[in-house]
Structure formats: C-alpha cells, structure tokens
N, C-alpha and C positions, 0 to 999 in steps of 0.2 A: 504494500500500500504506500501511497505518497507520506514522504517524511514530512516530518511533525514540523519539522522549520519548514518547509517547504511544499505550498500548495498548489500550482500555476488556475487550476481549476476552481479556485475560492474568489469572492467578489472580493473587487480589488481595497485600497487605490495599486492601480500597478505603475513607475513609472512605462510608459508603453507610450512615443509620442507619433499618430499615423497620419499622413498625407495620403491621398489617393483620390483616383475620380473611377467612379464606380461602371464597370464596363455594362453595356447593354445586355441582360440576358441572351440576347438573338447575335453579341458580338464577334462570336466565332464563326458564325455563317452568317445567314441575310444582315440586311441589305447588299454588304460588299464582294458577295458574287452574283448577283444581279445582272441582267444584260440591261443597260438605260437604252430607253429609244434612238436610235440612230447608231447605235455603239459599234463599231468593227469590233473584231475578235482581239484584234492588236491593241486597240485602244481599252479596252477592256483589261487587258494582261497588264497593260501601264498602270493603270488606274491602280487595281488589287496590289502592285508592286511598290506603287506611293505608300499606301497603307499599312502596309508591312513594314515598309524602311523609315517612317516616320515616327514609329511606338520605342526604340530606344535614343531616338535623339532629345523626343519630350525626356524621357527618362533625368538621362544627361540635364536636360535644359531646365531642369525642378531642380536636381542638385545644385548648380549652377547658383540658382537663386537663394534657395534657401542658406548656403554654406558661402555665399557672398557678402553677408550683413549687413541687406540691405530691407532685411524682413525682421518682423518681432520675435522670432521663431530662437530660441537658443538651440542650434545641433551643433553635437559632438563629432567631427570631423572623421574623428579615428573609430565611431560607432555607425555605419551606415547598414543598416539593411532592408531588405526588398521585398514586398509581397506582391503578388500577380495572381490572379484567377485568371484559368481557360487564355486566351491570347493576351492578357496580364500574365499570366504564367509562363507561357513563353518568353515573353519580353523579359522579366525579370532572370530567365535562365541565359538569355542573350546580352544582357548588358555588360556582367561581369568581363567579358570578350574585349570590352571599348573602352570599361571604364574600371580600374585599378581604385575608387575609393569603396565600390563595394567589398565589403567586409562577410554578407553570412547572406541568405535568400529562401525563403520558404516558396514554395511553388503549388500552388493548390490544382489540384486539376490540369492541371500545362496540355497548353496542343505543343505541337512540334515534330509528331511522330512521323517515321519516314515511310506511312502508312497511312495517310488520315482516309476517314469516311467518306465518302461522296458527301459534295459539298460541303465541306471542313476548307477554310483557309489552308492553302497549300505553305507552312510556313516549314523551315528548316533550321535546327540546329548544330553548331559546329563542335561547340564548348571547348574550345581554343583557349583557357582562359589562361594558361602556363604559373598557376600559382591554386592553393586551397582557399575555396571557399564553401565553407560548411553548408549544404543545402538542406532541408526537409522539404519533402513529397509528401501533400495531405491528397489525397485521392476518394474517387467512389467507385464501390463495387461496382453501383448499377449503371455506371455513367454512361448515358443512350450516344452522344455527339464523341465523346474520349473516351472510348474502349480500355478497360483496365492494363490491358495489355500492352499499347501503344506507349502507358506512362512507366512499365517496368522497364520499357526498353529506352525509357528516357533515363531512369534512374541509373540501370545498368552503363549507361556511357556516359554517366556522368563523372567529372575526375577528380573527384574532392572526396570529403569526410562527406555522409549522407547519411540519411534514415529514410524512413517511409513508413508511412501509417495510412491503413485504408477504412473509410466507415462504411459499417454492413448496410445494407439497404438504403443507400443511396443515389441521388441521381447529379447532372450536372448544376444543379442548381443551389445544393448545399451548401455552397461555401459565399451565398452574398445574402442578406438581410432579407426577411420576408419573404423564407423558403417555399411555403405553400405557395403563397401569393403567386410569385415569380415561376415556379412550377409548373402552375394552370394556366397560368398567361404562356407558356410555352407552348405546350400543349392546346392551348387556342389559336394560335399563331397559323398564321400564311406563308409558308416559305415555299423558296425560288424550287419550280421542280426537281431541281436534283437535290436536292436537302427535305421535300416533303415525307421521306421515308422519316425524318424525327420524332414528329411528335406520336406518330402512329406506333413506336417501337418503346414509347414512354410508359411504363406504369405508373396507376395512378398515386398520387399522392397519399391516398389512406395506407397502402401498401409500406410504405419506406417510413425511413425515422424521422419525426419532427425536428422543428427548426430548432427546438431549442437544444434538441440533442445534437444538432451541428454544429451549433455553437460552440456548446461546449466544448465540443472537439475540435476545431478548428481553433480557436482561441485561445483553452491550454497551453494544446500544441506547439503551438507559435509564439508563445509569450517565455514557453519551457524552453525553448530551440534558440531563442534570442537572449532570455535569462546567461545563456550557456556560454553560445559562440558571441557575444557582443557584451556580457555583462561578467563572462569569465567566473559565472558563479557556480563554484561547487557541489552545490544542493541540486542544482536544476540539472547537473552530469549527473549525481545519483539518480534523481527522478528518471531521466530519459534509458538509464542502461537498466533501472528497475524492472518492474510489471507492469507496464502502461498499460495495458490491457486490462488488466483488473481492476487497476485505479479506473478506468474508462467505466468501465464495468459495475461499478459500486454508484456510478452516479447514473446508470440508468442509458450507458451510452456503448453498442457492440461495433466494436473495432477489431482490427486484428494489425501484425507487423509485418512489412515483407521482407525477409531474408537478407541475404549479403549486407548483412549493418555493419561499419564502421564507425570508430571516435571522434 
C-alpha cells in the first residue's frame, strides 16, 4: 500500500503548477483529415503536414515565454515537464528531440504508432532524443482510435527510464475532464468516412470506468512520476516500484502495469 508519508492519490494542496490548452476530443482525427471543397490531394497533404509540424514549435514557443520573465508565472528552469493526451501525446514524446530543457514527460494515450487506424493522423516518431528522459505511459485498455498495442510499441522504442500503467475499461476519452460527457459527444459525432468506423466500435459509457476513477488514475500517476523524476523525491521512487496496482485498487480504481519497467 502507498507509504504513510506518501500519498500522490490524496486531495492535495500539491505543488503541481499546469499550462495546457485542452485538445479537441475529435483532435486526432476530424476535422484535419477532411477533404475542404476544392482541395487537391497535394494541397490537402500540405495542409495535414502544417499541422503536424506546428504542435512542437507552440511547444517551444510557451517555454519561451513562460521561462522568459516576462509573465507572473514563477518556473523553475531546471524542472520542466510535459503532459500531452492523444496528439498532445505525441507532441510531448517529440519535443524532447528539439528541445534539451525538457526534463521528465508523461504521455497519456500518445498516437504516433507506425501503425495508426484508418483515419488516425499519420504522425511519426523518431525519439532521437541522445540523453534520459524519464517518461510515463498512462494508456487505455479499451482505447477504440489508439489500439493498446500501437502505444506498447511506442513504449518499447522509447530510450529512456519508462513505466507504463494501463486503466481496465477504458476508452480514448479518459484522460480529459468530463469523461462521460466527452465520451457520448464522441460517439454522437460525424466523422470524415474513413474515421466513421469510430464511434460505431465504441462501447458504451455505462460499460467502462467513470470519470472519476480516471482521474484518479491519471492524476496520481503523474503527480507520482513528477514527484520523482523532477522533485527527486524518495517516497514517490518507493511508491512507483511498490504495488500500484493495489494502491489503485483500494481506491476503487482497476489498472494493471506493463512489463519491461525501468528506474
């Protein structure tokens, strides 16, 4: 069970301070493979190829500001880390590549696989990154758009210290605020034909774990993985080489770990 000095799962205050802009549920597929009226096939491949190449320069260009001092924001230079859902996920496994102040990255659901779904953003990663940076893989079973499999083979090539945690009955939607919500709005959704196989391969929400059992998980997780590789704290090493799983498990929440773990 989680040590008595150490809870990541208990209400905070945590220091934990987050920037981020919240990706569209639909942002791994629709709109931006879409054909626009009049579109050549060429014009279209630029288009989708802007978009791609545009998510680690914002990246870059938030550090930039924030670590500039020209904002209220006090960051600690030598603590930077990353969180990305689904093509956030990606992003955040591709930054480290370009940019040397990331420090540690959690990767929720990541596309990137050298595999994706039909109509899945065709995105690639290299992880060139020639130095350690501690990642965590938060994953879902049931993830209908990111096949479980597509993100062990991201884990697997990844060249650093890593872990991985996947939640039981899960779908892609677990990992942003107002899981049911966003779930069903999925699942209601119009997508571009070659992506209309999604919502139809979705179970439904009653089925899988609530939101707040995501949270729980997702949040721990990442606060325990940051605690560690960015806060150098002791307690949060014991936690993570513990039982996570049954700490998981005492609160109501079924997970499990995926294999090949490193320190």
């Amino acid at each position: 069970m989680a040590d008595a000095e150490y809870d990541p799962f208990a209400a905070g205050p945590h220091q934990v301070d987050v920037c981020r802009g919240r990706d569209g549920s639909l942002r791994v597929v629709a709109p931006e493979l879409a054909s626009h009226a009049g579109e050549t096939a060429a014009a279209r491949a630029a288009r989708i190829d802007a978009i791609i190449g545009s998510r680690v320069p914002d990246v870059q260009f938030l550090l930039d500001h924030l670590l500039g001092g020209d904002t209220r924001v006090e960051v600690d230079a030598a603590r930077i880390g990353l969180v990305g859902h689904s093509f956030g996920g990606c992003t955040v496994l591709a930054t480290p590549e370009v940019d040397s102040r990331v420090r540690s990255v959690v990767a929720l659901a990541p596309s990137g696989s050298s595999n994706p779904k039909p109509g899945i953003l065709p995105l690639k990663l290299s992880f060139d990154w020639g130095r350690d940076v501690p990642t965590l893989y938060l994953a879902a079973e049931d993830d209908v758009p990111i096949p479980l499999a597509g993100v062990y083979e991201l884990f697997d090539r990844t060249p650093s210290s890593k872990r991985m945690f996947i939640l039981r009955r899960a779908d892609h939607q677990h990992f942003i605020e107002d899981v049911e919500e966003a779930h069903e709005a999925v699942q209601a959704a119009t997508f571009p034909p070659e992506a209309a196989w999604i919502p139809v391969a979705m179970r439904p929400i009653a089925e899988l774990s609530s939101g707040e059992q995501a949270h729980t998980f997702v949040r721990g997780l990442t606060l325990a993985h940051f605690d560690l590789t960015l806060g150098q704290m002791t307690t949060a090493e014991r936690f993570l080489s513990g039982d996570v799983e049954a700490d998981l498990a005492a609160r109501g929440v079924e997970a499990f770990i995926r294999p090949h773990v490193t320190a």
